[in-house]
N, C-alpha and C positions, 0 to 999 in steps of 0.2 A: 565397507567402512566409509565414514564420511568424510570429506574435505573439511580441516576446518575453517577454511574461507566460509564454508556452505555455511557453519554452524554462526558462526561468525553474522554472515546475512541475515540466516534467520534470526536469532535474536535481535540482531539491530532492526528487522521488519517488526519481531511481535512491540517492540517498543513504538515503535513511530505506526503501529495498529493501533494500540492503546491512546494514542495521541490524537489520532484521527477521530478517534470512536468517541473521546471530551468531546472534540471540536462540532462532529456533525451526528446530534444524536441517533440520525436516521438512518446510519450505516451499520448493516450486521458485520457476523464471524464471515457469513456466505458474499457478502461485497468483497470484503477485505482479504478474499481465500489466496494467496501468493504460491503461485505453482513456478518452478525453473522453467525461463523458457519463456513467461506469457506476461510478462511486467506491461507489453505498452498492452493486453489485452485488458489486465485489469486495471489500469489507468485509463483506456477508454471507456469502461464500464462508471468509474467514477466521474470520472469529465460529464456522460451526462446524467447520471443518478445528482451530480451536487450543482448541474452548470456551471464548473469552472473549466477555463482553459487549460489544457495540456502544461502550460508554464506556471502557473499559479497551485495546481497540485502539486508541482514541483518545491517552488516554494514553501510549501503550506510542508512537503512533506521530507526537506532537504534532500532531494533526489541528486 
């Protein structure tokens, strides 16, 4: 059964994915793929797919 914190993240992630995906037409589902556990993996993957800094996707994504 799930946590609803978990449900909770996810939903708040597919929002601020949809937010992302306006902002930078370049990024697919498979960028944006959010696994427990791998957040700075997939924010390092963004940092250089979009060249911004680690603080500035932050921003961009209210982390």
């Amino acid at each position: 059964m799930s946590n609803p914190t978990d449900l909770k993240v996810k939903g708040n992630w597919n929002e601020q994915k949809g937010k992302l995906k306006q902002k930078f037409a370049t990024l697919t589902d498979n960028d944006l793929m959010y696994e427990e556990g791998k957040k700075d993996e997939m924010l390092g993957k963004l940092q250089i797919k979009l060249g911004k800094s680690k603080e500035e996707l932050k921003k961009i994504m209210d982390l």
